[in-house]
Every structure is written in structure tokens, then in C-alpha cells.
PQR file with spaces between the fields and no chain letter, atoms N, CA, C, O and H, PARSE charges and radii, in Angstrom:
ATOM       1  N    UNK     1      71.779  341.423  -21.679 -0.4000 1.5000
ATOM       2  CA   UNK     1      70.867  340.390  -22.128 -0.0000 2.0000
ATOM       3  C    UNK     1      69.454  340.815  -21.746  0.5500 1.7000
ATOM       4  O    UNK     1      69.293  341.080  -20.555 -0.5500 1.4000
ATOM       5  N    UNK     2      68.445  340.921  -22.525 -0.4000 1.5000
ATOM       6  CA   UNK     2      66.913  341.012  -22.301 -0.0000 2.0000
ATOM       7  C    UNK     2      66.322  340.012  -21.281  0.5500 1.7000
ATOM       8  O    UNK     2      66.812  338.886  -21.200 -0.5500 1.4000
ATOM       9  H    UNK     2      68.576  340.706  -23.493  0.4000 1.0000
ATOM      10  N    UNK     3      65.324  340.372  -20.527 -0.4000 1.5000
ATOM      11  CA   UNK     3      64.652  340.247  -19.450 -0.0000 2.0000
ATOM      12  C    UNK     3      64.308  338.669  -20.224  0.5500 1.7000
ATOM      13  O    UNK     3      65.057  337.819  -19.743 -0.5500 1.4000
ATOM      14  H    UNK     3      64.926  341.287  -20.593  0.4000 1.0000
ATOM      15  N    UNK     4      63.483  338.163  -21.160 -0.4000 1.5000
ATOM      16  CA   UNK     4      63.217  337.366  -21.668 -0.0000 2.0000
ATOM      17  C    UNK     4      64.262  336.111  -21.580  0.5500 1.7000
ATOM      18  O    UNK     4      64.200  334.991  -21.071 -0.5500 1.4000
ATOM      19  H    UNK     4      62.874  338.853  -21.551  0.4000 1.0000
ATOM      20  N    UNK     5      65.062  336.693  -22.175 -0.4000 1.5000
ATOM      21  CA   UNK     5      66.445  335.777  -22.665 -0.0000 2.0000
ATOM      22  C    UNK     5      66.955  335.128  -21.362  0.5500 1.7000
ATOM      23  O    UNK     5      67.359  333.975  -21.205 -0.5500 1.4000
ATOM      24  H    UNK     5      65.113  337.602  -22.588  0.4000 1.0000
ATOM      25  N    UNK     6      66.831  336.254  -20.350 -0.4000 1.5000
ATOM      26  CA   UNK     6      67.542  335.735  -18.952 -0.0000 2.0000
ATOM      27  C    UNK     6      66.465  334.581  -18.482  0.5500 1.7000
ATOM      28  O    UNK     6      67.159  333.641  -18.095 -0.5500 1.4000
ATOM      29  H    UNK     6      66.503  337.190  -20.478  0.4000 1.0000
ATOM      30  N    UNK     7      65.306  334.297  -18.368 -0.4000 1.5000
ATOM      31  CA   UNK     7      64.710  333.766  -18.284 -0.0000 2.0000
ATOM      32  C    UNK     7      64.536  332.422  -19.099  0.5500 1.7000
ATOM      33  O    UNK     7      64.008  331.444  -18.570 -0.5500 1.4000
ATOM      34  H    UNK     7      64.742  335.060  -18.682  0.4000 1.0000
ATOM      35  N    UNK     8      64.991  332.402  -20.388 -0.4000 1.5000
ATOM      36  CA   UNK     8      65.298  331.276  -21.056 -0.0000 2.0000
ATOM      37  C    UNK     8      66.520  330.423  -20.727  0.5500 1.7000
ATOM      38  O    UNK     8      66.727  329.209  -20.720 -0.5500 1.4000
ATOM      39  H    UNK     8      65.420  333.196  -20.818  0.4000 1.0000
ATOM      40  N    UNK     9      67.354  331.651  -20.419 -0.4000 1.5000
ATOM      41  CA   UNK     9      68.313  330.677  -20.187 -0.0000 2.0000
ATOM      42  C    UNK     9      68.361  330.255  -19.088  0.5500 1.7000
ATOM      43  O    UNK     9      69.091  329.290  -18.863 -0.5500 1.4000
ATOM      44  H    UNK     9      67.186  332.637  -20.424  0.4000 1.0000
ATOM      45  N    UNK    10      67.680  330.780  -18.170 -0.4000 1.5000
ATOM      46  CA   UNK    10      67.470  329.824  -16.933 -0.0000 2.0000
ATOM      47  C    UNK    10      66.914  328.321  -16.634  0.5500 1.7000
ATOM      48  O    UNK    10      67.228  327.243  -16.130 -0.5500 1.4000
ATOM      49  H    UNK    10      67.087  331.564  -18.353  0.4000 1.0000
ATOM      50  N    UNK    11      66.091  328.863  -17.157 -0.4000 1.5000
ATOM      51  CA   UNK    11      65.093  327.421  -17.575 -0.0000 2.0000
ATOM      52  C    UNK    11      65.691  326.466  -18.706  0.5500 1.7000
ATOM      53  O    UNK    11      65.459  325.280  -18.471 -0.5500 1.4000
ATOM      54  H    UNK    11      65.835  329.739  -17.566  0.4000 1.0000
ATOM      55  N    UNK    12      66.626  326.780  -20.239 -0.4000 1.5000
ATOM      56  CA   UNK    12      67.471  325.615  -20.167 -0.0000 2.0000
ATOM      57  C    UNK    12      68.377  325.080  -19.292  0.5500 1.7000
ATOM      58  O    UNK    12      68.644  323.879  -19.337 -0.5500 1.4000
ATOM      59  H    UNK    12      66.815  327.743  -20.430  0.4000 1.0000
ATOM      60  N    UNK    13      68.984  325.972  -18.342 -0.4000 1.5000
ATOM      61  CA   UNK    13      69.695  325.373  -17.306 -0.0000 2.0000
ATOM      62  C    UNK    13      68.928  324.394  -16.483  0.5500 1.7000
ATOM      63  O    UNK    13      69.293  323.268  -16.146 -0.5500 1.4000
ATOM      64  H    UNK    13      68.767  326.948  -18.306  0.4000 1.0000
ATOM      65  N    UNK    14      68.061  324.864  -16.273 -0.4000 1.5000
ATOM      66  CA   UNK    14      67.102  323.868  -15.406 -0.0000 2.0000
ATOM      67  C    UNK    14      66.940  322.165  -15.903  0.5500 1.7000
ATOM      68  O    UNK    14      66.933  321.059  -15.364 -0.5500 1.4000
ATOM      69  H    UNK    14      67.764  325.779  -16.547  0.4000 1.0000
ATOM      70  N    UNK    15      66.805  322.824  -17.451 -0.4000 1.5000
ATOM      71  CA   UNK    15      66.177  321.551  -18.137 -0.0000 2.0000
ATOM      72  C    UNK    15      67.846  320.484  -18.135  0.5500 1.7000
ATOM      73  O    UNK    15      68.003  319.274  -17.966 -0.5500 1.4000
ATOM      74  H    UNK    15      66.810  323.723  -17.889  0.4000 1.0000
ATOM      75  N    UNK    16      68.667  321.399  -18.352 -0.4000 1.5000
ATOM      76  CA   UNK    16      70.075  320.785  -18.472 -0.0000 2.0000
ATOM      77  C    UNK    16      70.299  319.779  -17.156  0.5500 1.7000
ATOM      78  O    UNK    16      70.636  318.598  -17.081 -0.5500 1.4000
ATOM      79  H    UNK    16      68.540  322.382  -18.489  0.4000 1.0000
ATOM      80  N    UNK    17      70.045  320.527  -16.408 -0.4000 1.5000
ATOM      81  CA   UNK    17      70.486  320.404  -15.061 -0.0000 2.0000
ATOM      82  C    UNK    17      69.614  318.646  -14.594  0.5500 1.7000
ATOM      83  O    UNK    17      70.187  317.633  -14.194 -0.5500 1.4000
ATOM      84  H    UNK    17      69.771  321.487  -16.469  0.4000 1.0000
ATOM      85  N    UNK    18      67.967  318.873  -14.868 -0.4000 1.5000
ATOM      86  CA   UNK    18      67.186  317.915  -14.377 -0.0000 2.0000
ATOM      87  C    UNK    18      67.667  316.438  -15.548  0.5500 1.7000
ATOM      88  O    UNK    18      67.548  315.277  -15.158 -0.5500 1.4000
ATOM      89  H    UNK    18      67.502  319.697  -15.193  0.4000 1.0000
ATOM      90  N    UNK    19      68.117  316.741  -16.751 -0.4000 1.5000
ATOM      91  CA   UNK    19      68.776  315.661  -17.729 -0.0000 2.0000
ATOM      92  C    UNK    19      69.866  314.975  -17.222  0.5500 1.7000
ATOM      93  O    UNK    19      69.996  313.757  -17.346 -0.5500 1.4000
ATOM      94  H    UNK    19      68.213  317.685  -17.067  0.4000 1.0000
ATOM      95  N    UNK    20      70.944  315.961  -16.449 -0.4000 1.5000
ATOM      96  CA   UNK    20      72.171  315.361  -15.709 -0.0000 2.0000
ATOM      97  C    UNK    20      71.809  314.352  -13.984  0.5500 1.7000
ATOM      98  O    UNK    20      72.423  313.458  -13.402 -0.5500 1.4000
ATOM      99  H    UNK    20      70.838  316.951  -16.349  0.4000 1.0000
ATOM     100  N    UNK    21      70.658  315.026  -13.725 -0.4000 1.5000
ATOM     101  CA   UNK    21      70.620  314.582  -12.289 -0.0000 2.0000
ATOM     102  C    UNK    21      69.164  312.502  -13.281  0.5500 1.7000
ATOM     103  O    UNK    21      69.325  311.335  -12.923 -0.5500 1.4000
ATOM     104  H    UNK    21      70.159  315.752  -14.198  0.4000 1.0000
ATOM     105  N    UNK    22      68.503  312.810  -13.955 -0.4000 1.5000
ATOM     106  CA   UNK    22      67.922  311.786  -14.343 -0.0000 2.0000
ATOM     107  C    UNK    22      68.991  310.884  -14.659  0.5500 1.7000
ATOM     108  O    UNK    22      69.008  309.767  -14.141 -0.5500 1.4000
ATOM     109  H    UNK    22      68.372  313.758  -14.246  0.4000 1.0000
ATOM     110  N    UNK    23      69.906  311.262  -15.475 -0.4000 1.5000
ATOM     111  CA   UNK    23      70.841  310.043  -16.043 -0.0000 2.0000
ATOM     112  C    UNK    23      71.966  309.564  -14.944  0.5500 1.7000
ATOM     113  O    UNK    23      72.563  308.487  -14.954 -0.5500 1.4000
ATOM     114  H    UNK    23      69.893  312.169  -15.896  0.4000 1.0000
ATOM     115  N    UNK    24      72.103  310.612  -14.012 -0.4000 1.5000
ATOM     116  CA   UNK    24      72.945  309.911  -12.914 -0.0000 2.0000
ATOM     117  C    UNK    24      72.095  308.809  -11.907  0.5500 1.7000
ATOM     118  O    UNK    24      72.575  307.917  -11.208 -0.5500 1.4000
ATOM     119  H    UNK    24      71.619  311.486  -14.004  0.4000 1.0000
ATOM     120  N    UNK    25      71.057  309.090  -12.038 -0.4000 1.5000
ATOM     121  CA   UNK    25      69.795  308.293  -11.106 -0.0000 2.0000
ATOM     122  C    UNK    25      69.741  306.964  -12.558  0.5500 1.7000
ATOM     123  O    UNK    25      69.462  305.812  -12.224 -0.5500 1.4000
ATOM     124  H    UNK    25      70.667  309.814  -12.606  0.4000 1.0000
ATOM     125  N    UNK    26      69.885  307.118  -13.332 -0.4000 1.5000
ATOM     126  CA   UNK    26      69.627  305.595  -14.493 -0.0000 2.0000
ATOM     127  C    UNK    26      70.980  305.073  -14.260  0.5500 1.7000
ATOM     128  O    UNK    26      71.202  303.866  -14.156 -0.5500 1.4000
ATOM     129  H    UNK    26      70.112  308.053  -13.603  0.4000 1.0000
ATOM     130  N    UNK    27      71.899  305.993  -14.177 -0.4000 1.5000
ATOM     131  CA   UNK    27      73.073  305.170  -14.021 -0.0000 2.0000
ATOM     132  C    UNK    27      73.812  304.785  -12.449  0.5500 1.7000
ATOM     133  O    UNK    27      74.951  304.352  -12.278 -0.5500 1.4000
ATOM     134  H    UNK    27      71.719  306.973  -14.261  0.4000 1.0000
ATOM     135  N    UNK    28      73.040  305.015  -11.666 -0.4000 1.5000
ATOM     136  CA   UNK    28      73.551  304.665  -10.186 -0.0000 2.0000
ATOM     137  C    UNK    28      74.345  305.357   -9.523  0.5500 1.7000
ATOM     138  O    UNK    28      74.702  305.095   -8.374 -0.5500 1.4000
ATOM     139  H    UNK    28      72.114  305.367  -11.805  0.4000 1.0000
ATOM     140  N    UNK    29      74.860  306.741  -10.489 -0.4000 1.5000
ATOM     141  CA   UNK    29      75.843  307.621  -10.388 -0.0000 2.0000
ATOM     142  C    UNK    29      76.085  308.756   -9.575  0.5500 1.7000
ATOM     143  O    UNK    29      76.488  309.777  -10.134 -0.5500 1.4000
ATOM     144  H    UNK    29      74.571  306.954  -11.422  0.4000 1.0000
ATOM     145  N    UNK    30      75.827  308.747   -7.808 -0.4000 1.5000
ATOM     146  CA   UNK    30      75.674  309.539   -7.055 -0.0000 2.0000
ATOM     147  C    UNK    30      75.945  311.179   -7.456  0.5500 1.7000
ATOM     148  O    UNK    30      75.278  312.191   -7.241 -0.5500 1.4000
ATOM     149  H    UNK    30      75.499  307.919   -7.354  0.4000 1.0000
ATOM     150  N    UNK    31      77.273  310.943   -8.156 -0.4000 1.5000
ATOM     151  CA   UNK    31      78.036  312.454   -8.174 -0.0000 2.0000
ATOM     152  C    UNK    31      77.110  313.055   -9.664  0.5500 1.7000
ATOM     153  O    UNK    31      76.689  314.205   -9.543 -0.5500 1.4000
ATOM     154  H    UNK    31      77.815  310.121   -8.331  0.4000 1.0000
ATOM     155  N    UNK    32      76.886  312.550  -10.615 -0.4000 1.5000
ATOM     156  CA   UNK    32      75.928  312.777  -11.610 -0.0000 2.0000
ATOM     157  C    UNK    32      74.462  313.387  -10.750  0.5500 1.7000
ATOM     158  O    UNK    32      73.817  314.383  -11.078 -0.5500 1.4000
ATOM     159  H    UNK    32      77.228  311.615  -10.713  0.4000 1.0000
ATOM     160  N    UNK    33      74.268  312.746   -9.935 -0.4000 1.5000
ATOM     161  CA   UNK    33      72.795  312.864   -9.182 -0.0000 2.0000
ATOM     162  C    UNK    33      72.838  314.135   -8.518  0.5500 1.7000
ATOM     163  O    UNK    33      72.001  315.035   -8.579 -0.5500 1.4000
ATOM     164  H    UNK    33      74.793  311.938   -9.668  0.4000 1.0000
ATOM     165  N    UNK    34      74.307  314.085   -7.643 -0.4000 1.5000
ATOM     166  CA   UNK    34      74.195  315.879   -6.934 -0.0000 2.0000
ATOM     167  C    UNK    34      74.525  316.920   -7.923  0.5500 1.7000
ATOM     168  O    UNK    34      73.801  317.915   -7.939 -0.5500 1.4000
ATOM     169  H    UNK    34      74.987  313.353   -7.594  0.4000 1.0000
ATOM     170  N    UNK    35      75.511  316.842   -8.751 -0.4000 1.5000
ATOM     171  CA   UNK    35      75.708  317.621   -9.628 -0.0000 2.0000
ATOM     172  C    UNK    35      74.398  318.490  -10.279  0.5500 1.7000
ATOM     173  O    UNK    35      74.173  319.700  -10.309 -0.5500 1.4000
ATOM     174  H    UNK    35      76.100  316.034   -8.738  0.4000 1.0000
ATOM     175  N    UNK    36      73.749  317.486  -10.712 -0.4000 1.5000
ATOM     176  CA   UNK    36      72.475  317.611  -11.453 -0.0000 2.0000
ATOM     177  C    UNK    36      71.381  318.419  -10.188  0.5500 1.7000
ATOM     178  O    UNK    36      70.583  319.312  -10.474 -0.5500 1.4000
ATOM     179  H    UNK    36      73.932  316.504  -10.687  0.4000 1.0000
ATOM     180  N    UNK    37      71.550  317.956   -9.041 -0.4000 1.5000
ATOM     181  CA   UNK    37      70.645  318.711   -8.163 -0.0000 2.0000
ATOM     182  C    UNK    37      71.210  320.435   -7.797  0.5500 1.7000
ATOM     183  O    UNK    37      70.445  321.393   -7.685 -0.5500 1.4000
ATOM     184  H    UNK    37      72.198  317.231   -8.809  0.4000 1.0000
ATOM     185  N    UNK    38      72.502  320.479   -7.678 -0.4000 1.5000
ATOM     186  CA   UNK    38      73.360  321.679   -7.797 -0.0000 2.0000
ATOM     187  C    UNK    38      73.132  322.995   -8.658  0.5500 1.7000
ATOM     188  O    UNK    38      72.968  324.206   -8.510 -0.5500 1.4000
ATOM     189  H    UNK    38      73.124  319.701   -7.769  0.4000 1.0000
ATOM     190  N    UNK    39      73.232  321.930   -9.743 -0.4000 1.5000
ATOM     191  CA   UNK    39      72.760  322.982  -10.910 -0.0000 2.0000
ATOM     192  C    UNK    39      71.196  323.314  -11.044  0.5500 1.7000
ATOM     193  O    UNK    39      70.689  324.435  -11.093 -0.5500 1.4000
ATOM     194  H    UNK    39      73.365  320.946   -9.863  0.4000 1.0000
ATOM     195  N    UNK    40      70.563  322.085  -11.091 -0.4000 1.5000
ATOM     196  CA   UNK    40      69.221  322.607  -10.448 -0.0000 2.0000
ATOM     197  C    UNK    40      68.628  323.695   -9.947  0.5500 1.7000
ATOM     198  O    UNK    40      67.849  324.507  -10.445 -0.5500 1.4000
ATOM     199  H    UNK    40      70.974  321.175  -11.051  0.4000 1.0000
ATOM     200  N    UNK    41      69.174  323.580   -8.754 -0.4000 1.5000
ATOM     201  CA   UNK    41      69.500  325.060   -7.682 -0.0000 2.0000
ATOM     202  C    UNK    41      69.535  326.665   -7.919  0.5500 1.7000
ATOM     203  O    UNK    41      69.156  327.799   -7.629 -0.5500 1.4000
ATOM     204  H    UNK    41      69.807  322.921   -8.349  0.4000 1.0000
ATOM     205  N    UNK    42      70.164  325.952   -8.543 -0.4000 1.5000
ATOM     206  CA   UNK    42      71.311  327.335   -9.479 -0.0000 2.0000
ATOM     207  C    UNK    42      70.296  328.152  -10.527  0.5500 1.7000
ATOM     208  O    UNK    42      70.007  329.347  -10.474 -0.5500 1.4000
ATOM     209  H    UNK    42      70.472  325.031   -8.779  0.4000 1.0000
ATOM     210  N    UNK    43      69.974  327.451  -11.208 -0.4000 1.5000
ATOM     211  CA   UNK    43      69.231  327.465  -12.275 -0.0000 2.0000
ATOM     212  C    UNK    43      67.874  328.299  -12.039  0.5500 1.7000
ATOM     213  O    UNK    43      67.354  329.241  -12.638 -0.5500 1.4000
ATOM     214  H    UNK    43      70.208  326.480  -11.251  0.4000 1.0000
ATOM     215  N    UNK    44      67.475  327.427  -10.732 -0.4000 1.5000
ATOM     216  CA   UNK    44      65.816  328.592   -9.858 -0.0000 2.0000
ATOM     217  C    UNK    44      66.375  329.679   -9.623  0.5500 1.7000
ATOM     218  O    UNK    44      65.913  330.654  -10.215 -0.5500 1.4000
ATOM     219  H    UNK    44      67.897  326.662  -10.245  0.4000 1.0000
ATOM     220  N    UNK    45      67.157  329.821   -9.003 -0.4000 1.5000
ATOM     221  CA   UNK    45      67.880  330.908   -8.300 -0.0000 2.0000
ATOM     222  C    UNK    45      67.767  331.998   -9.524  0.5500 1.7000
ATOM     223  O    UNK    45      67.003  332.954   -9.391 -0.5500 1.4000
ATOM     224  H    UNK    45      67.532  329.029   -8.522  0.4000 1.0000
ATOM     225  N    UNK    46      68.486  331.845  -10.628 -0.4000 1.5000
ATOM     226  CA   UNK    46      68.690  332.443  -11.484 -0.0000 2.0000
ATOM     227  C    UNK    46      67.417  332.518  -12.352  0.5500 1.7000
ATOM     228  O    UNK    46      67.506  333.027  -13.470 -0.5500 1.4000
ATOM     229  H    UNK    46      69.107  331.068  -10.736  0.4000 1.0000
ATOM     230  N    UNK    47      66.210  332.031  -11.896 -0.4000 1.5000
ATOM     231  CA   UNK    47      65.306  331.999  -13.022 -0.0000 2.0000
ATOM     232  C    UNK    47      64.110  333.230  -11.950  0.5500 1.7000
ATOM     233  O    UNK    47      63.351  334.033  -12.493 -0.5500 1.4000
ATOM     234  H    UNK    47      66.138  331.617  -10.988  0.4000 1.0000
ATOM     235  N    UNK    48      64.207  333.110  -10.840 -0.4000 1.5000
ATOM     236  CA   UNK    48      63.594  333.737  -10.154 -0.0000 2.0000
ATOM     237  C    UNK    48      64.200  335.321   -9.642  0.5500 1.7000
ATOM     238  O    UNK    48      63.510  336.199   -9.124 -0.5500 1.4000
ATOM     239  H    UNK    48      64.823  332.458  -10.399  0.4000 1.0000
ATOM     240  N    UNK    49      65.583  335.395   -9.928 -0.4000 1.5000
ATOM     241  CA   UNK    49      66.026  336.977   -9.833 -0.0000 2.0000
ATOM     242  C    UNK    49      65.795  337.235  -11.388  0.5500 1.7000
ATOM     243  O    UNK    49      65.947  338.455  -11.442 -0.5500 1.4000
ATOM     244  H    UNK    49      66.144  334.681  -10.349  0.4000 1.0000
ATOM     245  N    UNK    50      65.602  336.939  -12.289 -0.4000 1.5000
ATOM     246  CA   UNK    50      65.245  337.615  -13.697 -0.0000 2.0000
ATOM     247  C    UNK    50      63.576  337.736  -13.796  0.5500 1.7000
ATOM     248  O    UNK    50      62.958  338.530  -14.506 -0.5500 1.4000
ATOM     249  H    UNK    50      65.478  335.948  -12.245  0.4000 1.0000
ATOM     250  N    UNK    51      63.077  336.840  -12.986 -0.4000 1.5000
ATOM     251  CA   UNK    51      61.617  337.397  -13.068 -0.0000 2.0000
ATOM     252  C    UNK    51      61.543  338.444  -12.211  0.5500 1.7000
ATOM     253  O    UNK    51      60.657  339.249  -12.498 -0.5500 1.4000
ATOM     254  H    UNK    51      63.579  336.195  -12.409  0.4000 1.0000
ATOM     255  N    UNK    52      62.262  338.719  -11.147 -0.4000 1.5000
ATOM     256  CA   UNK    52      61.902  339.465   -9.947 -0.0000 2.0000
ATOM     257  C    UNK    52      62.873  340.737  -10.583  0.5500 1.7000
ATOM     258  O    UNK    52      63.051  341.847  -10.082 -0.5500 1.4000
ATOM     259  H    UNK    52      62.982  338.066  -10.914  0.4000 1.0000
ATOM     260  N    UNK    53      63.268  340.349  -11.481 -0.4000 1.5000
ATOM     261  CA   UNK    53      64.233  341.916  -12.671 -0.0000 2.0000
ATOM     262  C    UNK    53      62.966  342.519  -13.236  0.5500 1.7000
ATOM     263  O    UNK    53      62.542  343.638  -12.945 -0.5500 1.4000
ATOM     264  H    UNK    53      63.123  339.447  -11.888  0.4000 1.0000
ATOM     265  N    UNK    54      62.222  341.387  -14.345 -0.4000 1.5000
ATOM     266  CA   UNK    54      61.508  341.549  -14.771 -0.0000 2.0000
ATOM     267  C    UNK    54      60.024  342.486  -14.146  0.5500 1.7000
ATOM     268  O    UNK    54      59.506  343.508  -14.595 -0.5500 1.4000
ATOM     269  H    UNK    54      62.566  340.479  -14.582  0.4000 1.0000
ATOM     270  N    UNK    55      59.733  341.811  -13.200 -0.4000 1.5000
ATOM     271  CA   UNK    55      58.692  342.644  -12.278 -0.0000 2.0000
ATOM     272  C    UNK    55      58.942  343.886  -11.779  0.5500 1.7000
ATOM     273  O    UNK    55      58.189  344.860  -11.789 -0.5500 1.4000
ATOM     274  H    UNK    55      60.154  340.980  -12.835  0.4000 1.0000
ATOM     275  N    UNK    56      60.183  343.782  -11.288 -0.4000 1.5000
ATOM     276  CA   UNK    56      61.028  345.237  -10.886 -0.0000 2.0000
ATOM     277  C    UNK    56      60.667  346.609  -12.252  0.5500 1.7000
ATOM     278  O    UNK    56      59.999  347.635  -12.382 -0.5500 1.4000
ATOM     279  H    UNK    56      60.795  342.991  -11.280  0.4000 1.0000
ATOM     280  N    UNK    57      61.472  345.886  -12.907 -0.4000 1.5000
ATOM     281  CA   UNK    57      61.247  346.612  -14.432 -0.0000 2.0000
ATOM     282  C    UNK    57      59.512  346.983  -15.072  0.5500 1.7000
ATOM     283  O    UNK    57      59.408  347.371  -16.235 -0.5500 1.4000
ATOM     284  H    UNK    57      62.015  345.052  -12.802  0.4000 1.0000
ATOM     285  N    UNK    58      58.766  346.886  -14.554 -0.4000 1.5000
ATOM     286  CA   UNK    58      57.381  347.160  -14.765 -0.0000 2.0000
ATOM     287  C    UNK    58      56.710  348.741  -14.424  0.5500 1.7000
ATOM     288  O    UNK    58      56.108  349.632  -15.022 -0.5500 1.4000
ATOM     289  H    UNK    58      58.850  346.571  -13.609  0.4000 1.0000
ATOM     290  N    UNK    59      57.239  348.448  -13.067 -0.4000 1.5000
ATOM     291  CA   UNK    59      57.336  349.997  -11.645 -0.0000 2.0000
ATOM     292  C    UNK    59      57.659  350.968  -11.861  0.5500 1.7000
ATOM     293  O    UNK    59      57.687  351.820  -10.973 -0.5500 1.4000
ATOM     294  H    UNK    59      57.728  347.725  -12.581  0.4000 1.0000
């Protein structure tokens, strides 16, 4: 997958992720709420080793 792409898809994860943790917070729904913070997580994690690919890949 391209340096780009990895980066997109991080950041829909993110966006996925912050949609699941909002609607568990509208719906009172603790496990919706961590879930959503989990993936969250996940999501930086993964959005910040493809930039740090990306930067690597410059050198």
C-alpha cells in the first residue's frame, strides 16, 4: 500500500473510531464510548508510523 493511502486509511479509522465513541456518549453507552476511544488509539498509532514511513522514505 502507498505511503499516502496508509495515511488515509488511518485517519478514516480515526474518523470511524471518533463516530463510534460520539454515539456511545449520545447514547449513554459506556462500552460504545471505550471501544470508540480504543480504536481511536489505534488509529494515531497507525497514522503516525506511516508518516514516520513516510519521512523515513525521504532520506
Amino acid at each position: 500500500m502507498g505511503r499516502h493511502a496508509e495515511i488515509a486509511r488511518a485517519l478514516a479509522m480515526r474518523a470511524k473510531a471518533a463516530k463510534l465513541r460520539s454515539d456511545g456518549a449520545a447514547l449513554g453507552d459506556e462500552r460504545l464510548k471505550a471501544e470508540g476511544r480504543r480504536r481511536e488509539t489505534a488509529g494515531r498509532i497507525a497514522q503516525a508510523e506511516a508518516k514516520a514511513a513516510r519521512r523515513e522514505g525521504r532520506h
